[in-house]
C-alpha positions as a printed NumPy array, in Angstrom:
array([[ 53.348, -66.808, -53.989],
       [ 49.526, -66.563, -52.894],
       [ 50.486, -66.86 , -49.213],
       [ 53.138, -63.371, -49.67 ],
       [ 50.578, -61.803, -51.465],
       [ 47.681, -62.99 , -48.33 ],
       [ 50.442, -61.772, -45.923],
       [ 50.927, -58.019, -48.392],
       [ 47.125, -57.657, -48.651],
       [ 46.109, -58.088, -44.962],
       [ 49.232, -55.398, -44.186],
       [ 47.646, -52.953, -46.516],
       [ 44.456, -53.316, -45.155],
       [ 45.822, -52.506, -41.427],
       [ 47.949, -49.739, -42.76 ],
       [ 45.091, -48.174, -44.244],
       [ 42.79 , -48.443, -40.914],
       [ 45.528, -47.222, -38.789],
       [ 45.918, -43.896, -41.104],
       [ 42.103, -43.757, -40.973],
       [ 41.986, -43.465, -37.545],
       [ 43.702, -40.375, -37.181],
       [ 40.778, -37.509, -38.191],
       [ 40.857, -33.913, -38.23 ],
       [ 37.379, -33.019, -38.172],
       [ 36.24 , -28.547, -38.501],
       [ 32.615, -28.47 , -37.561],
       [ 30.485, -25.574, -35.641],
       [ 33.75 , -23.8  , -34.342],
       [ 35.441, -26.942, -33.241],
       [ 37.959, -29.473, -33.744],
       [ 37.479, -33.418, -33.012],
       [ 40.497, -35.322, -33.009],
       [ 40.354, -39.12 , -32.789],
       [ 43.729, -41.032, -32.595],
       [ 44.903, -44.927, -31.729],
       [ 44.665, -45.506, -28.385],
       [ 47.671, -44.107, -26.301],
       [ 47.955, -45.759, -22.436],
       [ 49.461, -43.134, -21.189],
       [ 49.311, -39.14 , -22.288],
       [ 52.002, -36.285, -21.57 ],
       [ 50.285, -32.57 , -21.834],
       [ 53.362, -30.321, -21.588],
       [ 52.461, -26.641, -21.739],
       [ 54.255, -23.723, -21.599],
       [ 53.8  , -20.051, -21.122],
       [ 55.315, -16.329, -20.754],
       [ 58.042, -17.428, -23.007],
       [ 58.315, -13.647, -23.465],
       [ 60.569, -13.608, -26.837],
       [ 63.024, -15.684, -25.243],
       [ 64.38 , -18.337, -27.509],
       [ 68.185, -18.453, -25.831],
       [ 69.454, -20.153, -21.85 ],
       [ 69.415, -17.337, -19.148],
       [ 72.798, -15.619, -18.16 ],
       [ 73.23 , -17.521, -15.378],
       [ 76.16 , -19.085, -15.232],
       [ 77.172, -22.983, -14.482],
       [ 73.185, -23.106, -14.122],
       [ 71.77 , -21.867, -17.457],
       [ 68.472, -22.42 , -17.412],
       [ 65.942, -22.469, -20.205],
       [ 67.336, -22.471, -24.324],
       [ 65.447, -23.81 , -27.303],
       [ 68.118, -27.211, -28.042],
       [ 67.389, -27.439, -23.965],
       [ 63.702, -27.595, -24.387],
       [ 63.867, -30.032, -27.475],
       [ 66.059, -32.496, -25.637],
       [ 63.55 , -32.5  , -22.504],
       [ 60.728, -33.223, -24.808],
       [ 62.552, -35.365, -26.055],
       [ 63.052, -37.168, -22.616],
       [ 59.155, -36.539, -22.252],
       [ 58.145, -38.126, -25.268],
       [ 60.662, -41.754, -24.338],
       [ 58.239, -41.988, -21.196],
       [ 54.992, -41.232, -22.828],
       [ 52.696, -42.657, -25.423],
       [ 51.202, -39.485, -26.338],
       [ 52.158, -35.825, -25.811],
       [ 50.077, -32.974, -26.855],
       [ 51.524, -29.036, -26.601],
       [ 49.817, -25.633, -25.701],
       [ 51.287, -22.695, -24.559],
       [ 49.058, -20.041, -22.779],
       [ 50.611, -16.912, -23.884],
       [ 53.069, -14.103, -23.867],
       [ 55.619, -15.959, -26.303],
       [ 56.224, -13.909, -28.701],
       [ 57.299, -10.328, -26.972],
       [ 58.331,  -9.022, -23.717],
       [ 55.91 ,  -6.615, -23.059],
       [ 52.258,  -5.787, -24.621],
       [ 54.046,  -2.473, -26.688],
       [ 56.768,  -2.94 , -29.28 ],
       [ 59.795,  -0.949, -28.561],
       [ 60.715,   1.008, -31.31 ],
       [ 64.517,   1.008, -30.689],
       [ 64.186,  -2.774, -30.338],
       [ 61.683,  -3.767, -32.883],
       [ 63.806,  -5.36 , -36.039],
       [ 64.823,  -8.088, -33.282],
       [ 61.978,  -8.229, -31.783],
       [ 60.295,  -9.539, -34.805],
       [ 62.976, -11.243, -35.106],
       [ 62.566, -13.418, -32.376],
       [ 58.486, -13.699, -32.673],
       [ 59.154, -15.009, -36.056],
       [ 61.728, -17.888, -34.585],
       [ 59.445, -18.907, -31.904],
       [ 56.771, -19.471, -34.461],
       [ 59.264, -21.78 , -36.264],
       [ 60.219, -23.696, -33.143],
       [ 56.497, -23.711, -32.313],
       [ 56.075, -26.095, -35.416],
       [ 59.357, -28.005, -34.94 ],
       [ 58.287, -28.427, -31.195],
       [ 55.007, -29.543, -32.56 ],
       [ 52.761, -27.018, -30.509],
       [ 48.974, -28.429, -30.864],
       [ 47.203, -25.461, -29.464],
       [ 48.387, -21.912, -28.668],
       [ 46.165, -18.942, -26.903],
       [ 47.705, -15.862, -26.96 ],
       [ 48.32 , -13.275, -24.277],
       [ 48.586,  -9.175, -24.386],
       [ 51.939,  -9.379, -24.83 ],
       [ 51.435, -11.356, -28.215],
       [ 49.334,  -8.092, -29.241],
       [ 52.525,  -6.238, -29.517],
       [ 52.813,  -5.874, -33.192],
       [ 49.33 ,  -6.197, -33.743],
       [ 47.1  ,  -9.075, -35.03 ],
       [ 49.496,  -9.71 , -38.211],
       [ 51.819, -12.296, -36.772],
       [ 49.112, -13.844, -34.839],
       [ 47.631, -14.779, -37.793],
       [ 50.81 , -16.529, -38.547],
       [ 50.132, -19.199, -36.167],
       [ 47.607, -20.624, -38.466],
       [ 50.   , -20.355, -41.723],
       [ 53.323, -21.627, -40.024],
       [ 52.652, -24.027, -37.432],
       [ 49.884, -26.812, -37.276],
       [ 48.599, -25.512, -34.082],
       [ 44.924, -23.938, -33.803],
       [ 43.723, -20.985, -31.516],
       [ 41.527, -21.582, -28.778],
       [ 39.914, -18.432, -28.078],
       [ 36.374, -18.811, -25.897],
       [ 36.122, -15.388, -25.397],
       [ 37.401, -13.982, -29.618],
       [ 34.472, -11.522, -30.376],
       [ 32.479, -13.379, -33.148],
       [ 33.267,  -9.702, -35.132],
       [ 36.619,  -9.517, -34.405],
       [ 37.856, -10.566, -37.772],
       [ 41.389, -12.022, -36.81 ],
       [ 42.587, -15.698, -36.422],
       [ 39.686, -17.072, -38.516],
       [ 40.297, -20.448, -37.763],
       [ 40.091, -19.949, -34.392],
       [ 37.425, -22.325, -32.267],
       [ 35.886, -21.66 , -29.294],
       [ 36.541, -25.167, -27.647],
       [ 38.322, -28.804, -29.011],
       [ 38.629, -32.009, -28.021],
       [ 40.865, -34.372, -28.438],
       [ 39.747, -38.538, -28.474],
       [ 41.582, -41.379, -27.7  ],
       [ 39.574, -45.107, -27.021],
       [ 37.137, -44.445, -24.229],
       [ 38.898, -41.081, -22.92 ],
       [ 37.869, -37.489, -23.923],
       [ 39.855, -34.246, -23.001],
       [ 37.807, -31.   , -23.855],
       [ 39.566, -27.657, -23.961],
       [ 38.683, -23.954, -23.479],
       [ 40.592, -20.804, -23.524],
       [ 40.525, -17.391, -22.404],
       [ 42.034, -14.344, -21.997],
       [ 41.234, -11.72 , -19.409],
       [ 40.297,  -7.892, -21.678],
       [ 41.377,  -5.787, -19.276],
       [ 45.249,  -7.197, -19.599],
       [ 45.066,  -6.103, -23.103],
       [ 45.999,  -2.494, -23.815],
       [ 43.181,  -0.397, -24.594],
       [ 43.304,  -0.588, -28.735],
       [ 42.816,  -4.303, -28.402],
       [ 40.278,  -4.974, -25.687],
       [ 37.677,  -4.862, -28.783],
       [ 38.45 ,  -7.979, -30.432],
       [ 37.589,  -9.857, -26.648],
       [ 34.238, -10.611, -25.241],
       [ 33.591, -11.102, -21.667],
       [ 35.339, -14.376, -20.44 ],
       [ 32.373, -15.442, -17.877],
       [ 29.552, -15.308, -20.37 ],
       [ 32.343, -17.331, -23.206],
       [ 33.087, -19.85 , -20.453],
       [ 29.224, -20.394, -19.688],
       [ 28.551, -20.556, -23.207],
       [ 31.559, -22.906, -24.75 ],
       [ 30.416, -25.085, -21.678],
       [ 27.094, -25.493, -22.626],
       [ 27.978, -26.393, -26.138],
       [ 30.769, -29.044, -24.958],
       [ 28.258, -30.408, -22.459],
       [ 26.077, -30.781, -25.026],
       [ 28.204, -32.878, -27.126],
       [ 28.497, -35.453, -24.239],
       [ 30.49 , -34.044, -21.96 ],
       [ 29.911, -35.306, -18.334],
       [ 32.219, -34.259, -15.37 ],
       [ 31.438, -37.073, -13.183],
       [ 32.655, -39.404, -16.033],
       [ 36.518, -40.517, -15.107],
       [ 37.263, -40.701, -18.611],
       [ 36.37 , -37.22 , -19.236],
       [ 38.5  , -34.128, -18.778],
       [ 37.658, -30.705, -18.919],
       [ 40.774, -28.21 , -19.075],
       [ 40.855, -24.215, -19.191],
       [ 43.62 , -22.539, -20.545],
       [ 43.707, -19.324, -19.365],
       [ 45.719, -16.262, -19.414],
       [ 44.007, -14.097, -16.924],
       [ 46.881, -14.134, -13.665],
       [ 46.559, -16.579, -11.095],
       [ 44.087, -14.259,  -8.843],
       [ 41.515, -14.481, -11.756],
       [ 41.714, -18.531, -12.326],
       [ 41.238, -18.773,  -8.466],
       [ 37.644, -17.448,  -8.88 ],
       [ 36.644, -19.577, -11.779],
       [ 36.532, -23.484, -10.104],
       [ 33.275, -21.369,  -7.627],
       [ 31.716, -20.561, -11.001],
       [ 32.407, -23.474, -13.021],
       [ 32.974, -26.65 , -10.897],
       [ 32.87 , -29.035, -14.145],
       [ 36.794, -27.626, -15.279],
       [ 39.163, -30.324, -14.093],
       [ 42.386, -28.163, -14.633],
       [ 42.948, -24.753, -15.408],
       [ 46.842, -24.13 , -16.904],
       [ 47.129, -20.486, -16.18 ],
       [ 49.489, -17.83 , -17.33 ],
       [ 50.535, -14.183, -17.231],
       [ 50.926, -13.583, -13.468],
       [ 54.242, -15.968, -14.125],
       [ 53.212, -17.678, -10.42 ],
       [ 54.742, -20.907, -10.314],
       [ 53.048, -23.853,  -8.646],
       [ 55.239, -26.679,  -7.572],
       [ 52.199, -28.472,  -6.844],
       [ 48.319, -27.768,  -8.32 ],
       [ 46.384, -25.162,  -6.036],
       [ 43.313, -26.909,  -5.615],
       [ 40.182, -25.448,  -5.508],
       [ 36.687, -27.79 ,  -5.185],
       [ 37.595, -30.43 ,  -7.646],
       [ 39.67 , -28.074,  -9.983],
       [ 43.58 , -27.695, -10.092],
       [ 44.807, -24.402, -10.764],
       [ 48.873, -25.248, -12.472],
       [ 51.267, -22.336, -13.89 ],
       [ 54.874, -22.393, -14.303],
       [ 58.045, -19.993, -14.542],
       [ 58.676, -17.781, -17.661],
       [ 61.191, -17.654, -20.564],
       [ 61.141, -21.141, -21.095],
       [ 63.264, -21.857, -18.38 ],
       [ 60.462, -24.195, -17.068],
       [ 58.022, -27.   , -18.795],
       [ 54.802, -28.247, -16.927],
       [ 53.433, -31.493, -17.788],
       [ 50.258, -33.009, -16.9  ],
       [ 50.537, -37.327, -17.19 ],
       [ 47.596, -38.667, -17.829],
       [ 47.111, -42.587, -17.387],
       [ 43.954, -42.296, -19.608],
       [ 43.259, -46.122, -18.713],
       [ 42.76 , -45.435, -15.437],
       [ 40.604, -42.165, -15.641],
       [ 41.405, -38.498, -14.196],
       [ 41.958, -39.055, -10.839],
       [ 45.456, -40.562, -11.31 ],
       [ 46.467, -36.994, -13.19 ],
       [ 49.542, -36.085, -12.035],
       [ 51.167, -32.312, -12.261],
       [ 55.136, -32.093, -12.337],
       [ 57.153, -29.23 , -13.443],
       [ 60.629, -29.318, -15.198],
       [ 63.151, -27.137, -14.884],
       [ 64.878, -26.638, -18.607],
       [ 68.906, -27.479, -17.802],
       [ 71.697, -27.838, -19.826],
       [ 72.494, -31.318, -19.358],
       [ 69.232, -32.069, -20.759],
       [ 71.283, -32.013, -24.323],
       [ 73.557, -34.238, -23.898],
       [ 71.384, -37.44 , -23.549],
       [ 68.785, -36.518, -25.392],
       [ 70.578, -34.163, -27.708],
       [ 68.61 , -32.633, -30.899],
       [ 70.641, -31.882, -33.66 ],
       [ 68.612, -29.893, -35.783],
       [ 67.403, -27.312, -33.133],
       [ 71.369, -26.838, -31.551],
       [ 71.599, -25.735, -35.252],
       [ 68.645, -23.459, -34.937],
       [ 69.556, -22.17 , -31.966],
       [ 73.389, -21.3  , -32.631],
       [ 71.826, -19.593, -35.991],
       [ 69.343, -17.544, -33.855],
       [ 72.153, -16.361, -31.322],
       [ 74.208, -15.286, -34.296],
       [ 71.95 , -13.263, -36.077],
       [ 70.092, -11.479, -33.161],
       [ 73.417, -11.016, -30.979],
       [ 74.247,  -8.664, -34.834],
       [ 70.262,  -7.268, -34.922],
       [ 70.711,  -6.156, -31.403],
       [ 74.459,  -4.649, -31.835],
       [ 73.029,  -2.627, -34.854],
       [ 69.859,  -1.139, -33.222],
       [ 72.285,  -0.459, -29.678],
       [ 74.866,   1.569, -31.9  ],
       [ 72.152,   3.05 , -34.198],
       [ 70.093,   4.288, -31.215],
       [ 73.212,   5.173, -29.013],
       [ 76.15 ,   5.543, -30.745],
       [ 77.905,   6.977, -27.787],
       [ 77.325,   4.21 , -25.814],
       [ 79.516,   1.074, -25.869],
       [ 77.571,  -2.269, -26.658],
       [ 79.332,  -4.014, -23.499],
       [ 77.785,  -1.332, -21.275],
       [ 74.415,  -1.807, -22.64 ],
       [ 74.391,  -5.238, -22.512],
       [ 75.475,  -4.739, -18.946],
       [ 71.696,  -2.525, -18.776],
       [ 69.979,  -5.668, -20.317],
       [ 71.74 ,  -8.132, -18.001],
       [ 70.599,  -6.302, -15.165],
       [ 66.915,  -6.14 , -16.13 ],
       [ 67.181,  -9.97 , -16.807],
       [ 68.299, -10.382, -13.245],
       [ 65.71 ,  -7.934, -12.04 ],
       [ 62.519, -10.328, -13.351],
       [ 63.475, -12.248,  -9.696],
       [ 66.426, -10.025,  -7.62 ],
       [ 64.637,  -6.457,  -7.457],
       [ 64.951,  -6.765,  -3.587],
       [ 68.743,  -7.728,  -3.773],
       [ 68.95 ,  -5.249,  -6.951],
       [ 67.525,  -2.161,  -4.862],
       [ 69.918,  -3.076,  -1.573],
       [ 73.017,  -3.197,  -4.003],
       [ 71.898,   0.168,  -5.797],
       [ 72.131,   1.713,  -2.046],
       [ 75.226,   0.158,  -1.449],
       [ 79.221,   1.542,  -2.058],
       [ 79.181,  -0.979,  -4.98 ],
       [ 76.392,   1.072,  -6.997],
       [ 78.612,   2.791,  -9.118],
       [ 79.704,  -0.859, -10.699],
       [ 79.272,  -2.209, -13.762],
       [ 75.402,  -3.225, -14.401],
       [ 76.909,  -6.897, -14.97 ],
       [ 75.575,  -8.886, -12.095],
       [ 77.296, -12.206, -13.365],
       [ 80.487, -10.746, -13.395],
       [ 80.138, -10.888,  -9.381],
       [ 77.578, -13.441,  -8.736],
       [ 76.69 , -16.554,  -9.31 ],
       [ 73.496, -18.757,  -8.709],
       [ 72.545, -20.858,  -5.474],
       [ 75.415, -18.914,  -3.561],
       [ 73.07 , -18.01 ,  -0.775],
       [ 74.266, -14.385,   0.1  ],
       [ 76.038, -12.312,  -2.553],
       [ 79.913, -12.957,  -2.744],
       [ 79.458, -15.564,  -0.059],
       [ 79.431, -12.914,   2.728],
       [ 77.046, -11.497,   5.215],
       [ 77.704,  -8.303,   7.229],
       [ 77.205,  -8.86 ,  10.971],
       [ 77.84 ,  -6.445,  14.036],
       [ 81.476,  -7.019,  14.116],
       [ 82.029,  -7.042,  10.576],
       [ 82.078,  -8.771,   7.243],
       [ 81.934, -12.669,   7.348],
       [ 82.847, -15.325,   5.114],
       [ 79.514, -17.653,   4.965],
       [ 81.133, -20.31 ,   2.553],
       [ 85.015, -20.42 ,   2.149],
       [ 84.69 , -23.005,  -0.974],
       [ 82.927, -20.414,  -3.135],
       [ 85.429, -18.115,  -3.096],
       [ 88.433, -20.126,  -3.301],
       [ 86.417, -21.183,  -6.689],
       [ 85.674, -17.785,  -8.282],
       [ 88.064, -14.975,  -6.124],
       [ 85.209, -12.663,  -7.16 ],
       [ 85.768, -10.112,  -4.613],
       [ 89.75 , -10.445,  -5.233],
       [ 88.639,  -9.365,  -9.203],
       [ 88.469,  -5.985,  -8.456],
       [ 90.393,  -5.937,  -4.558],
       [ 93.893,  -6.296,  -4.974],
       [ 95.617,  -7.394,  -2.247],
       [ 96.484,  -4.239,  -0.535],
       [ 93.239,  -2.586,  -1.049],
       [ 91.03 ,  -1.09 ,   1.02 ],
       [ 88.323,  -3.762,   2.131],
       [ 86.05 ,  -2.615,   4.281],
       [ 87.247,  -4.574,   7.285],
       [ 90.969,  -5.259,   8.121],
       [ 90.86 ,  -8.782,   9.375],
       [ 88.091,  -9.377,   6.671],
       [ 90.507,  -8.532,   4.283],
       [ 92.908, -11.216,   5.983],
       [ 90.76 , -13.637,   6.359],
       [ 89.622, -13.184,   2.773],
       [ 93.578, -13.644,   1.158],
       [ 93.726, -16.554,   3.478],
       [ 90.812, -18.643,   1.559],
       [ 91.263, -17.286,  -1.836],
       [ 95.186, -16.754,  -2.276],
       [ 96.638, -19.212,   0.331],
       [ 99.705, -19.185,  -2.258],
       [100.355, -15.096,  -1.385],
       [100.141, -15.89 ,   2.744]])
């Protein structure tokens, strides 16, 4: 009996240590965080989410899609010992002014990402001008709904929104010590807002004396310095000349995406792809100090679910589409009653496809197909090189990739066989590859 209740007291007293070593400390505008000792540590960030909670239209190669994103943190977190979470901005709306017509889902949507936020576990979030949109009411909602904190260098100290906001954190584990920043550049604010931001340079300068103060030392392995910045990629590029101590700037806004870090001096510049559609992660083997870090980006795929499948946010997602897919029907039939919803949805699809096709977009709007249907999928499909699978050359069309269209007949869709293609032995050739049963 004495030797279970040895065995019960000694496994109270660990279980007691181990909670006390996890410490959320609020002192002088920052935030100390002290944890066991992880070997290895994931930072996964995101950015320019832009109100985009569901998978692109894209086909057999959906990309992005909140259940997608949980399973591939998911798969992140089964390789990792540690993951933190920011995201740099422009999450919650499309663009820096709330539509009117489109404002009920709008919210909508802001309010959902702030719940997948928490379920995601987001640690720290700086917003961008597009998370201005409705005004500084749903920012504050950060603070009340998730567990994340601001990090805001460059918040006007008389600004009087996100009041919990700090100027710089840091985050402990054993011997290693990652300090963060954040800014975000005024002028990419609209003009009402630009008030509540200081000048970034002089919050840098200042947020870096204050961390270098409390022990911060670049040349020390174990120590990282990261900025989070929304500014656009040409902004970040000047920083490393000014401020050689930052290890890693995560960037947003300018949605650039970096395969691999731009380096500048001893400071790597990292930003990925927008609408969730693409994850970067920073691995950090915090044993063997900062210059192992390693940058990879993920692209956000379907199959992700099915390994590492997350229940409760399929469920969250399937309830999202539901209810916006009826938000949006209402404010299309309120707002233009004369217009079907199919051939407005056919306008949004083609603005989707726009963020990355304008060249293709503005050839095909000079082309005899203009007059079409705005529904870009209904024709194309991703990776197919040219569109249909055809190139014109001097002596006419020409079939690049035969398999393609004996797969989708797109061309044949709206071509009948006796049509008028704009070639004769295209039209030939074409039957012959996608209706060898009719030759």
């Amino acid at each position: 009996m004495n030797y279970k209740f040895y065995i019960f007291f000694i496994l109270s007293i660990t279980s007691l240590t181990s909670c006390s070593n996890f410490i959320n400390f609020i002192d002088d505008g920052h935030v100390v965080s002290t944890a066991q000792s992880p070997q290895t540590l994931s930072l996964i960030f995101s950015h320019n989410i832009n109100g985009q909670l569901l998978s692109c239209n894209c086909g057999e190669n959906a990309l992005g899609g909140i259940a997608q994103i949980a399973a591939k943190f998911n798969f992140i977190r089964q390789n990792s010992d540690k993951v933190l979470y920011v995201d740099t901005g422009d999450a919650l709306f499309s663009s820096p002014q709330m539509s009117m017509t489109f404002e009920k889902s709008a919210l909508y949507s802001a309010e959902n990402i702030l719940q997948s936020f928490k379920l995601l576990g987001l640690n720290l979030f700086l917003p961008g001008d597009n998370d201005f949109a409705a005004g500084t009411s749903i920012l504050e909602k950060i603070e009340k709904q998730t567990s994340a904190l601001t990090v805001i260098s460059n918040l006007a100290s008389d600004s009087k929104i996100l009041k919990q906001n700090v100027a710089w954190h840091k985050y402990d584990s054993g011997a290693s010590r990652i300090y963060f920043m954040g800014i975000i550049e005024p002028s990419l604010l609209t003009s009402s807002n630009r008030h509540f931001l200081t000048d970034p340079f002089s919050a840098i300068a200042q947020a870096l004396q204050q961390i270098e103060n409390d022990g911060y030392d670049a040349k020390n392995p174990f120590q990282r310095l990261i900025l989070l910045s929304h500014s656009g990629i040409d902004f970040d590029k000047t920083l490393p000349l000014l401020f050689p101590q930052i290890d890693w700037i995560i960037g947003a806004h300018s949605q650039s995406h970096t395969t691999t870090p731009l380096k500048i001096g001893n400071t790597q510049i990292v930003q990925v792809l927008s609408k969730g559609q693409h994850l970067g992660e920073i691995q950090m083997n915090l044993a063997s100090g900062k210059n192992d870090d390693h940058f990879i980006t993920h692209e956000v795929r379907e199959e992700h679910v099915i390994k590492y499948i997350d229940h409760p946010m399929i469920e969250f997602e399937q309830r999202y589409k539901e209810n916006i897919t009826k938000i949006q029907k209402e404010e299309i039939l309120k707002t233009a009653p004369t217009i079907s919803y199919m051939e407005k949805m056919s306008e949004e699809n083609l603005k989707e496809c726009q963020d990355c096709h304008q060249t293709q977009i503005s050839f095909w709007q000079k082309s005899k197909h203009r007059n079409l249907p705005n529904l870009c999928l209904a024709c194309h499909q991703l990776d197919d090189g040219h569109p249909f699978n055809v190139k014109n050359s001097p002596q006419g069309p020409e079939i690049l990739e035969e398999k393609s269209l004996e797969r989708k007949n797109r061309c044949l869709n709206c071509h009948p066989k006796d049509s008028a293609l704009p070639d004769k032995k295209f039209q030939e050739r074409l039957h012959k590859v996608a209706c060898p049963s009719a030759n």
